[in-house]
Structures are given as C-alpha cells and as structure tokens.
N, C-alpha and C positions, 0 to 999 in steps of 0.2 A: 417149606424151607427152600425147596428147588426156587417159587417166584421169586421171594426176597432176595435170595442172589440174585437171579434175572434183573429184577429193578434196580440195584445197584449197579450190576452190570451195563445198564442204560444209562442212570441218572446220571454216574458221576464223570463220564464226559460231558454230559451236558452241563453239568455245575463249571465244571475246569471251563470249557469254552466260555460262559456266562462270566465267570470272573477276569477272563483274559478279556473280553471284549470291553467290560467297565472298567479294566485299568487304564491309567494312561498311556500313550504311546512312548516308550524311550524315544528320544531325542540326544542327537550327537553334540555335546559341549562344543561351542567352537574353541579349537586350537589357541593356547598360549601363542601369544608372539613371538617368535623368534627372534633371539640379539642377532645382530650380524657379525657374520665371522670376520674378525682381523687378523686370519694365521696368514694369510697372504696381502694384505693393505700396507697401500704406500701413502705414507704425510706426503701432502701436496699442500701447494697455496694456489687460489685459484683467485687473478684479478678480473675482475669482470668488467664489463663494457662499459660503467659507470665509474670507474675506476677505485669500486670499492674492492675490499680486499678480505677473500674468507682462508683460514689454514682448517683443512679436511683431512680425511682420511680415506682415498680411493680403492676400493673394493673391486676389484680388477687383476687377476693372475698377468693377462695379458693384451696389448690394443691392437687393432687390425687396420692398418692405413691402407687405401688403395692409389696408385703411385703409375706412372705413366708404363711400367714395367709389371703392371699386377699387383697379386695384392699382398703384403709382407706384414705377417704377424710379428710384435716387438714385446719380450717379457717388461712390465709395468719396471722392475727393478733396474732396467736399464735405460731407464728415459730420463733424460733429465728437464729437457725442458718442451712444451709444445706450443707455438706460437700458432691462432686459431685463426682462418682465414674467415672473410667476408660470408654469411652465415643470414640469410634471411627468416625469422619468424613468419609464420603460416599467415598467408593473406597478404600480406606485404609487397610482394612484386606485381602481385594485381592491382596493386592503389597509385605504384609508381605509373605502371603501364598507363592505368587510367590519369593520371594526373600527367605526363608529359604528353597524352593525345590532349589532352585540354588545353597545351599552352597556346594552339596554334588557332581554338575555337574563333568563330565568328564573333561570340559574346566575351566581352569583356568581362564582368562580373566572375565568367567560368573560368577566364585565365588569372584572372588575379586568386580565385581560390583554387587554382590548379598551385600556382607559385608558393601558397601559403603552407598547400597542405606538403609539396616535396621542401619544403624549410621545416615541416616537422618533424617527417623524417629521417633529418639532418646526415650523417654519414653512408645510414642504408641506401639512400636516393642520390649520393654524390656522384661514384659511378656515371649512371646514364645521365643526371644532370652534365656532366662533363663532357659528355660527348654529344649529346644537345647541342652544348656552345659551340660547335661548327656546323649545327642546320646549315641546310641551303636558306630557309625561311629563316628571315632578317627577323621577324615578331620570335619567332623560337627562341634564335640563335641571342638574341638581347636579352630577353628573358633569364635564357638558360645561364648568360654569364653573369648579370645581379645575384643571380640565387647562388652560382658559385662564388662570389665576392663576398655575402654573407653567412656562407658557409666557413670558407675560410677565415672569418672576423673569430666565428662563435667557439670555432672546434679548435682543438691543437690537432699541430700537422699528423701525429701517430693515430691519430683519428678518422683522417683522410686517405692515408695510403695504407690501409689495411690491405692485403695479399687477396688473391682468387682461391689461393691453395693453403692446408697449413705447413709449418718449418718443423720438424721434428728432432730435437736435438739427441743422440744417444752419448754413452760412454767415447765411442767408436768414429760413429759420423755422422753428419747430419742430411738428412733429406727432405726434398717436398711430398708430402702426399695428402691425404683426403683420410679425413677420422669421418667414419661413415654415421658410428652410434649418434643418436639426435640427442641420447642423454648419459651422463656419468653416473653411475653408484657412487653413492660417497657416505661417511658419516663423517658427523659431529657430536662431541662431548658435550652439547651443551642442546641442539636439536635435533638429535636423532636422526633417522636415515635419511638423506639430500638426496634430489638428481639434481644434478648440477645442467643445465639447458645449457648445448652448446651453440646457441643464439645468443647465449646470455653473459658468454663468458669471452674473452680476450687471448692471457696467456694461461696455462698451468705447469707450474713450477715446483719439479719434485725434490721434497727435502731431503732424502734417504739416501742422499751420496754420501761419499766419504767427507768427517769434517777435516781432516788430515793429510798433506802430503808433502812426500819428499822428491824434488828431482834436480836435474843439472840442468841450466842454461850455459850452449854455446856463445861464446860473444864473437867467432866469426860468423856464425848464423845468424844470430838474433842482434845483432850488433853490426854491424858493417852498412847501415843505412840502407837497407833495400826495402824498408817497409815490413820485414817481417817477424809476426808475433808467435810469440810461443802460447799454445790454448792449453792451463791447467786443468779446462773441463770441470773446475768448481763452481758451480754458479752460487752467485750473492744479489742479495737484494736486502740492504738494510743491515746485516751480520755483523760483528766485529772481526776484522782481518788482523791476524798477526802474522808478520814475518820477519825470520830470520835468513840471512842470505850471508854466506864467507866463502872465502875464498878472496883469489886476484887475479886482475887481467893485465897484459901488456897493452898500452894504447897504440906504440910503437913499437915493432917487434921486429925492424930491419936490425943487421948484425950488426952495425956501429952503435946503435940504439936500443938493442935489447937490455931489458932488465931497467931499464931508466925510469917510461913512465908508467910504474907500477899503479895501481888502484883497487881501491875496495868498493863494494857496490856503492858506497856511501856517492862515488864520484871525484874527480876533480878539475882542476883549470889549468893543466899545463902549459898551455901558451897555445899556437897555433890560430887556424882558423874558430871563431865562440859558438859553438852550442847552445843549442834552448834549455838542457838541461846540463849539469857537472858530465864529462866527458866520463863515461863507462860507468855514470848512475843505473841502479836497475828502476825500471819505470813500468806502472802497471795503468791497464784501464778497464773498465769492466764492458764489454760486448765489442764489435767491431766498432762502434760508432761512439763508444765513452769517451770523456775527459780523460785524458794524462793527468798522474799525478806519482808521486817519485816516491819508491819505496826505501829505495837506499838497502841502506843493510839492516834495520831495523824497523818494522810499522808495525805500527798497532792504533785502530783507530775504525771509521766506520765508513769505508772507499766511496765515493758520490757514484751515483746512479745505480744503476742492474743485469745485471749478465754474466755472462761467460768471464771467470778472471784471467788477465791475458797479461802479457809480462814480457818485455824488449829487454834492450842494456844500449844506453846514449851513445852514441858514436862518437870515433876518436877526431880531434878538432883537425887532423891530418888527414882527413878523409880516406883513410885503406880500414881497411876490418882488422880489429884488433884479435888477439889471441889468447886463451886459457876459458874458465868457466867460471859462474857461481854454481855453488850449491845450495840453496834452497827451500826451504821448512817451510810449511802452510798448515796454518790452524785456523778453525772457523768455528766463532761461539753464536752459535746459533740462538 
C-alpha cells in the first residue's frame, strides 16, 4: 500500500510535466486595431504641392512652432490656417549641391546634365538656382539664369516664392514660425489613418471655425481711404458667402451738409470726385492680395480666390472719412 502511494506520489508529476511539454505553447493574439480617437480632431483641408487637394481630419490636441522667440505650443482649435514654408524631402539638397557644383565642370556633357537634372527639380532647386545667376563665373552665372527663365515659363509664381519659414494664422494673430513634426496624423473616411508629409504639403486649412458672424464696420476707419481692412478671420476657399449688412453712413458729415448724403452699404454716386466703386459700398476680398468685389448690402454667392475675408466701405467721392457704421451678418455654407 505504502509503495503504490509512493509511485503515484512520483509519477504524477512526471505525467503533468510530460503533458505540459507536448502541448503547444500559448501564443499572444496580436491586438485588434485600434480606430483612432476624434474626441479631440480638427477637419482641415490640406493642398499639397501638386495642388491637389484632400479634406482630413487632424489628430492633434495641439502643434509646437518654434519662432525666433522659442518655442510656443498653439491648441489645434485655434489655428486656422498654416501656410508651409520651403520643406526639402531627404536627399534632395544633396543632388542640388551636387548639380550646381556641375554647372561650372570642365565637361560639357556634366553641365548640360547638371541643368537638366536642377529643371527637375523645378521649385525645390529655384532658391539656389537664383542665386547662381549672380556667379562671379560667366558659364554658371548664364546657366543659372536659362534654368530660371524656364522655370518661371513652367511654374506659377505661388510656386516660386514659397517662404523659408511657415505663416501661422490663429483666431488672435498671426506669426512666423517652424512646425517641426516632419509628419501629421490625420484620418480619412474613406483611407483610414494619413501622415500627411509635410514636404508634401503647401497650406492646411482648418474648417472648425465658426460658419457665423456678427460685427460692426467703422466707415471712419475702414472707410476714409487709408488702405485699411477689417480681418473677419473667416477663412474661405470655395464656400458660399452670404451677407447681410444695414444700417447708414454720412459721406459728408460737415454741419451744412450732415444728414444729406445718406447711404446704405449698397453705395451711391453723389456727385463729387468718381470712385472705383458706389461711394460708401461695403467691399470685400479674400486674403491681403484678393480681387475686390462689392458686397453691398446683400451677397450671396461664391467670392473668387482664398483666404482670410476682409471687408473695407468705398470712400466718399469728397475725400474726408465719412461717418456712422454697418452692421453685419456672415454666414458660411460650407
């Protein structure tokens, strides 16, 4: 009796071990995918250097600029727009280096493919081709200003004058600085997680502003001819704009003449020296550099070009700054 316990008392660890060793080993499933979280993502649109154009969703609480003053973190909700400065792809300033030491070779052959290969890479290579064309060396210096002659044939100018640094536009203000990340998180509805390469990209353009606003335009401020615009801080690109705007201004608002030439933003022609637009029109443009185009008291429609909407009031054809305000309304159907 005593051994048979014994031998049990032996075997059947040995049995447990023997079984444990011919089973197979567990193995860790690999991990479900994870969606990515949008409790904190902003819609952007993002044009890239081909001037196609994707609408994303950026995955970013907040972006880190570094700025001639340090380095100043900006919550993703208050950007609205970030213009992406001059940006080389890896290996790239090595081929330039190499191809403007060739222009100057002894062999012919090497500078005619030095020229061909800096027209490849047509805006990345403008830059120092630009500054090429004032060589001391007459063979450079000729070179360098063909390959700029045929650059500017190929490219539009927004092409050529890309910045050193990027623009950051906020609610508040706008600054130069440096987006350090080399890549964006981003998703799409339709491709799943992006990095968005910012060699690859131009502007991004955040949609999550307000579409609505209401405010007052001075017409001694924004009106009396000094050039200056009132910044709504709505940015558009393609949108439909509506606006309403009432109220009146005096064009003349000396005491023999107050109350006479009354106006609605619509504008009008009371005599005087002629205006380019109806005397106390309200007139908008989108970015500093947009077309004028006359809002009046009424638009609705889909304003030419992209940027910032910015809103004056036509000065009075008596050239003094006229007096009273418009008020307002801005809608944006996105």
């Amino acid at each position: 009796m005593r051994l048979t316990r014994l031998a049990a008392l032996v075997l059947i660890p040995l049995l447990v071990s023997s079984l444990s060793a011919q089973a197979p080993p567990t193995q860790d499933l690999p991990a479900a995918p994870r969606a990515p979280s949008l409790s904190h993502a902003q819609p952007v649109e993002v044009r890239f250097t081909d001037d196609s154009v994707m609408k994303l969703t950026l995955l970013h609480d907040s972006l880190e600029f570094t700025t001639r003053y340090g380095k100043l973190t900006v919550p993703a909700g208050e950007i609205r727009k970030i213009e992406l400065g001059l940006r080389y792809p890896e290996g790239v300033p090595q081929r330039i280096e190499a191809a403007m030491a060739q222009l100057a070779d002894k062999d012919y052959r090497k500078r005619e493919a030095a020229s061909a290969e800096l027209l490849r890479l047509q805006e990345l290579a403008y830059p120092a081709v630009k500054q090429a064309a004032n060589s001391k060396n007459a063979e450079v210096a000729a070179r360098a200003n063909r390959i700029l002659e045929e650059l500017e044939r190929r490219l539009p100018e927004e092409h050529l004058n890309v910045k050193g640094h990027d623009v950051i536009h906020t609610a508040e203000f706008t600054f130069a600085g440096r987006l350090e990340l080399a890549t964006l998180k981003a998703h799409s509805p339709y491709l799943g997680s992006v990095d968005v390469k910012l060699t690859d990209a131009r502007v991004i353009r955040f949609l999550s502003g307000s579409n609505e606003a209401t405010l007052t335009i001075d017409a001694a401020k924004f009106g009396a001819g000094t050039g200056k615009w009132l910044d709504t801080g709505i940015e558009l690109s393609g949108e439909m704009l509506t606006v309403n705007a009432t109220g009146q201004i005096d064009l003349l608002s000396l005491a023999s003449e107050k109350g006479v030439h009354l106006t609605t933003a619509d504008g009008s022609r009371p005599g005087g020296r002629p205006t380019h637009f109806p005397s106390g029109a309200l007139i908008g443009r989108l970015g500093p550099n947009g077309k004028e185009f006359i809002i009046g008291a009424k638009y609705e429609a889909v304003p030419p070009g992209e940027g910032s909407l910015m809103l004056r009031i036509e000065g009075s054809p008596w050239r003094i700054a006229p007096s009273g305000s418009y008020t307002v309304q801005i809608a944006v159907s996105r």
